[in-house]
C-alpha positions in Angstrom: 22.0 3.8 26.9 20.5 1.0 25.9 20.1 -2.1 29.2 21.4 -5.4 28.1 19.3 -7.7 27.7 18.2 -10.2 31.0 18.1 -14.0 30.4 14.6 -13.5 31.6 13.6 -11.3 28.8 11.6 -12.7 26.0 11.5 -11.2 22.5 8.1 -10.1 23.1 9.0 -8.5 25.9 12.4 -6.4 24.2 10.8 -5.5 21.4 8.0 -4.0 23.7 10.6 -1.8 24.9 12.3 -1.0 21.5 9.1 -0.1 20.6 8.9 2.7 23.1 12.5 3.9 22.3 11.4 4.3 18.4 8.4 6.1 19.3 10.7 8.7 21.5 13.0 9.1 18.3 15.6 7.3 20.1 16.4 5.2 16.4 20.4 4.2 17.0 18.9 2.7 20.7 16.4 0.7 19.2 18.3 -0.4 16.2 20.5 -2.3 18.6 17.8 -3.6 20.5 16.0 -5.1 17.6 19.3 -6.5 16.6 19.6 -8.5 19.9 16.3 -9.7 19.4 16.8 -10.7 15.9 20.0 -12.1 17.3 18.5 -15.0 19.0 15.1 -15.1 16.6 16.0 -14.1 13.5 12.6 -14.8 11.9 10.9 -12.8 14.9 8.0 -11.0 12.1 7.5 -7.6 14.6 11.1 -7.3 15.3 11.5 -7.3 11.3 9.1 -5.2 10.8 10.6 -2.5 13.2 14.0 -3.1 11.5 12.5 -1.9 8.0 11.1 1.0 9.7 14.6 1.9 10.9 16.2 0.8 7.9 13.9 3.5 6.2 15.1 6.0 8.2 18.3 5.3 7.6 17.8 5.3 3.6 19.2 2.0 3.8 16.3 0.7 0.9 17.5 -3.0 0.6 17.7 -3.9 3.9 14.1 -2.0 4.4 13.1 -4.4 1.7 14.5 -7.5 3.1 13.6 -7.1 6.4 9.9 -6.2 4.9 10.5 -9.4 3.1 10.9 -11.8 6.3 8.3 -10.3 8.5 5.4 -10.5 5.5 6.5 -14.1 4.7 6.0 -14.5 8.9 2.5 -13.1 8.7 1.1 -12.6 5.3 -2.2 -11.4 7.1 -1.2 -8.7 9.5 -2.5 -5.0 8.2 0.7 -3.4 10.2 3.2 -5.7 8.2 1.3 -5.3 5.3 1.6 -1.8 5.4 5.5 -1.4 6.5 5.7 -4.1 3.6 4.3 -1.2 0.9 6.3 1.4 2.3 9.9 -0.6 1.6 7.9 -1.4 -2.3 7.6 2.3 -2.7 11.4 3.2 -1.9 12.6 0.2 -3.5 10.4 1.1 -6.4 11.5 4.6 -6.8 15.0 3.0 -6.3 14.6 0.9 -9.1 13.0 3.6 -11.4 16.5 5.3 -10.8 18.9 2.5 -11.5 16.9 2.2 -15.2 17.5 6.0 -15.8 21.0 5.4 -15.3 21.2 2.2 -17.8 21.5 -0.2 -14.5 18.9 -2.8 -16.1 20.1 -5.9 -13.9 19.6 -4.0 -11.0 16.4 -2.7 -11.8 14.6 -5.5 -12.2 15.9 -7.0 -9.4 14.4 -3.9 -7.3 11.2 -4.2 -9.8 10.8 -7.9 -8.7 11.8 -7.7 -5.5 9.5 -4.5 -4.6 6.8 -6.2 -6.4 7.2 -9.3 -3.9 6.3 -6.9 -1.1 3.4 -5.7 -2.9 1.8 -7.2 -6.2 -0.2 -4.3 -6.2 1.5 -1.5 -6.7 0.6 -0.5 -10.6 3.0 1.9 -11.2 5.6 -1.0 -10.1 4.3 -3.5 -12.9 4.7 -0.5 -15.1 8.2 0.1 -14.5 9.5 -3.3 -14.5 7.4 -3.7 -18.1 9.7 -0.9 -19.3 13.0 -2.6 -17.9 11.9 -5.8 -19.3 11.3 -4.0 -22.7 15.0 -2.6 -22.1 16.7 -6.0 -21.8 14.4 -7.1 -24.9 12.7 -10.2 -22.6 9.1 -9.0 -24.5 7.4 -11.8 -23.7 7.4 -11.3 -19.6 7.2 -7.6 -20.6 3.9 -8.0 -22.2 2.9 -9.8 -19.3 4.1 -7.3 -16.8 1.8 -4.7 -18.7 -1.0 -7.1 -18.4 -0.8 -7.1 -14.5 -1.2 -2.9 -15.0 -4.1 -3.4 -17.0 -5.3 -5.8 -14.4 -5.0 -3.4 -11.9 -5.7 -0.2 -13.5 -8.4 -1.0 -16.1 -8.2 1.5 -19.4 -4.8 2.2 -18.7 -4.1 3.1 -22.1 -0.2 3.6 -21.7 0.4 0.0 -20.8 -2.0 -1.0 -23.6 0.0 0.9 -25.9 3.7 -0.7 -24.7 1.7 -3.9 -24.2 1.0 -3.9 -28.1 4.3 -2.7 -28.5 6.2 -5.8 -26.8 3.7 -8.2 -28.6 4.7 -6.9 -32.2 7.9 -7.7 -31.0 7.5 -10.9 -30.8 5.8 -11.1 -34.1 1.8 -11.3 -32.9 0.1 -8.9 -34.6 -3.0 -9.9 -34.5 -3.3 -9.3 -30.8 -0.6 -6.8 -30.6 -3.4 -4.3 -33.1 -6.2 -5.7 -30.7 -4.2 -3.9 -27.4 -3.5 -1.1 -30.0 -7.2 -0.6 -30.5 -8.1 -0.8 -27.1 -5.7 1.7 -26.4 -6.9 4.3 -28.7 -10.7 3.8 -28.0 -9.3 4.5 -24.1 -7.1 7.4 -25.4 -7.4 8.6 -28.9 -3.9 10.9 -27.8 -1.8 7.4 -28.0 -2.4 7.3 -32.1 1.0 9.1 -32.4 3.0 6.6 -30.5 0.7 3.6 -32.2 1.3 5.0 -35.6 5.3 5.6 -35.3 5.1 1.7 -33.7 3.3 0.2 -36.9 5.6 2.1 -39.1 8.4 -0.1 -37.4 10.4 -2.1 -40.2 9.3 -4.9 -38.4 6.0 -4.8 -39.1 6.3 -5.5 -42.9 3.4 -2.8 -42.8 3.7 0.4 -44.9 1.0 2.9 -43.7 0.3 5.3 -45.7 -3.6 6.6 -45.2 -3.4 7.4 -41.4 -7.3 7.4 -41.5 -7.7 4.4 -42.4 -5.3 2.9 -39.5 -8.0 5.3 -37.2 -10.4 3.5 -38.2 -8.9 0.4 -38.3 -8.1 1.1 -34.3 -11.6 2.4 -33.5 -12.4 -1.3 -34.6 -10.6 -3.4 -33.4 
């Protein structure tokens, strides 16, 4: 059983203790004592950040995430925070990778964005939401969302590629073959997927000498 807590107690002081009851497995106990804590200090950052350990546990991703949210916003520099703070990103990340294989687009980019709030660094996230944003045909913020991968993860040929692709889309060429080209000169293997993307109607292009697009890329 869990004591109630004393007048006397401070927060500091109970989440010391619900500390110790998480660290003997004792999660239901220490769930209800970070809920009396969080009770009278809602914003309390370590309290919070214990919560979205729990709430991890529990598989419960969004309220791992929005707990994440509050104690990172309450101390952007801790290490500890920042770390529980990537842990909720990569559940709510896979979470979000699921809702867009199931055609859920709304609810995958909210996950994308919301994940990517806990941690803008998280390459594989920027990827992800780039695709949903491709999905729901916004290719402008997609585009960017690729940029932030190649920010990140420099040669990423992939993102270069779907960058180039959501560019096209909105009608600039010009740089849109200038991503393609980077792309193959990082990966000559993404000349398939470049070639079927310039053969889009589109384009207005009609390309028939597949060498001469090659060379074209190794270029550009």
């Amino acid at each position: 059983m869990v004591a109630p807590m004393r007048s006397s107690d401070t927060s500091d002081q109970a989440l010391v203790e619900a500390i110790k009851i998480y660290r003997r497995k004792r999660y239901a106990d220490a769930e209800v004592m970070v809920d009396r804590i969080l009770a009278t200090t809602p914003r309390h950052a370590g309290a919070q950040q214990l919560k979205a350990l729990l709430a991890l546990l529990r598989g419960d991703i969004d309220g791992a995430a929005e707990a994440a949210a509050v104690s990172l916003a309450e101390r952007p520099g801790h290490a500890q925070t920042a770390d529980v703070a990537r842990k909720a990103a990569r559940a709510l990340f896979g979470a979000a990778q699921a809702d867009a294989a199931q055609g859920n687009a709304a609810r995958a980019l909210s996950r994308f964005r919301r994940a990517l709030g806990l941690d803008r660094t998280n390459a594989d996230g920027w990827f992800g939401l780039g695709l949903a944003l491709q999905d729901v045909k916004d290719y402008a913020a997609a585009a960017g969302a690729f940029e932030q991968v190649v920010a990140l993860r420099p040669g990423d040929a992939r993102a270069l590629v779907n960058r180039a692709i959501s560019l096209q889309q909105l009608g600039n060429l010009a740089d849109a073959m200038t991503s393609y080209g980077l792309a193959y000169q990082t990966d000559p293997s993404t000349f398939a997927a470049i070639s079927q993307a310039l053969s889009a109607a589109s384009t207005g292009l009609l390309l028939l000498d597949v060498e001469s697009l090659r060379d074209r890329l190794s270029k550009s």
